[in-house]
C-alpha positions in Angstrom: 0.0 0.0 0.0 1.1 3.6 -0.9 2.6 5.5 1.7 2.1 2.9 4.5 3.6 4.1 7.6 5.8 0.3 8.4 4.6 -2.4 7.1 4.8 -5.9 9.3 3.2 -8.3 6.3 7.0 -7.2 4.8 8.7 -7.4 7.8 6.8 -11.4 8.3 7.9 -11.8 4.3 11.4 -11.3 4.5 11.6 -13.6 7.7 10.3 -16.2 5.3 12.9 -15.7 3.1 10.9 -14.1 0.3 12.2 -11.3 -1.5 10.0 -8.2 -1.2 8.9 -5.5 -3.9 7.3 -2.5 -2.0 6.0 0.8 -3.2 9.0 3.2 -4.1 7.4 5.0 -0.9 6.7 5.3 2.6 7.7 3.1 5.4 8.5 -0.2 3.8 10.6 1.7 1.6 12.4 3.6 3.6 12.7 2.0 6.4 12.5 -1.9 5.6 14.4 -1.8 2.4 16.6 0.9 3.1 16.2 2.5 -0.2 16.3 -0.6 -2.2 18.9 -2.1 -0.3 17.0 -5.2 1.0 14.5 -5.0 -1.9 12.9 -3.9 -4.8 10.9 -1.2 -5.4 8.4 -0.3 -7.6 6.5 3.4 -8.9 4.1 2.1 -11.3 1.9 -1.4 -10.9 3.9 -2.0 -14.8 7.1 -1.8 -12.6 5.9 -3.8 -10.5 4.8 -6.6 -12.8 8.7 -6.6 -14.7 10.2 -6.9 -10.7 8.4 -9.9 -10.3 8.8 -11.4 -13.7 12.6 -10.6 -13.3 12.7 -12.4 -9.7 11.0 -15.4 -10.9 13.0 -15.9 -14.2 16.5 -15.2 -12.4 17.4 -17.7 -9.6 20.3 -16.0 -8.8 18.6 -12.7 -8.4 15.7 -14.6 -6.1 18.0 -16.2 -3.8 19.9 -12.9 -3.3 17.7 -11.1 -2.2 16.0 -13.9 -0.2 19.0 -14.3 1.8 19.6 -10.3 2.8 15.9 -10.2 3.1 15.8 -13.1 6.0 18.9 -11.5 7.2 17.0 -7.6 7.3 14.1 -9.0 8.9 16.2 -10.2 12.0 16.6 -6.7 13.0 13.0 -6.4 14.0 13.4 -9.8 15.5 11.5 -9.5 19.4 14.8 -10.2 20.8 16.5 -7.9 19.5 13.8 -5.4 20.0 13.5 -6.0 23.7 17.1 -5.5 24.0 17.1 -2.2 22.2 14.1 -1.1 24.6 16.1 -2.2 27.7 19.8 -1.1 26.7 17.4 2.8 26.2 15.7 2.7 29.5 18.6 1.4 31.8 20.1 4.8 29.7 17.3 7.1 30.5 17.1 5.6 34.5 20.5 6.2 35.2 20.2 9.6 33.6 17.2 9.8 36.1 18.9 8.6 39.0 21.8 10.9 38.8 20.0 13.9 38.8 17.8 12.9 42.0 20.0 13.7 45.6 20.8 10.5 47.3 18.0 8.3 48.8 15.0 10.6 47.0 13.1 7.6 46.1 10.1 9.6 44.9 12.7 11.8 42.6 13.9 8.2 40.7 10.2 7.4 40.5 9.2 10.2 38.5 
């Protein structure tokens, strides 16, 4: 879909191992594929139709990018995800807690 903020069905794909072809805008675009980098991208549904017949008359092509695409998709993986979210809040609470005199327990709580 045009425009589409992220796009988890491209996300789920590329985990698969499928390549993905995703409007030459929006989220998918710019942040799943990078700019073409883990994909192809289309502007035009005519575009779109040559991608596809190029990916599924060159095995070389399809197993490229099926491989960076599983790879791609590993950086939304949960577990990577939940580390991200923890590595940032352990930041921001220690930023917290330095600023609060010692012992304010309400200070770190808010």
């Amino acid at each position: 879909m045009p425009n589409e903020h992220f796009g988890i069905t491209v996300v789920e794909a590329m985990a698969s191992g499928l390549p993905v072809i995703v409007p030459s805008n929006g989220g998918p675009y710019e942040d799943i594929i990078n700019f073409g980098k883990y994909g192809l991208a289309y502007h035009s549904s005519k575009h779109a139709a040559e991608l596809i017949d190029a990916l599924l008359g060159d095995e070389k092509l399809w197993k490229y990018y099926s491989e960076i695409s599983r790879a791609r998709a590993l950086k939304y993986d949960f577990n990577m995800f939940e580390a991200k979210i923890n590595k940032l809040l352990s930041r921001y609470l220690s930023m917290s807690v330095s600023r609060c005199n010692a012992g304010d327990v309400e200070c770190v709580l808010t």
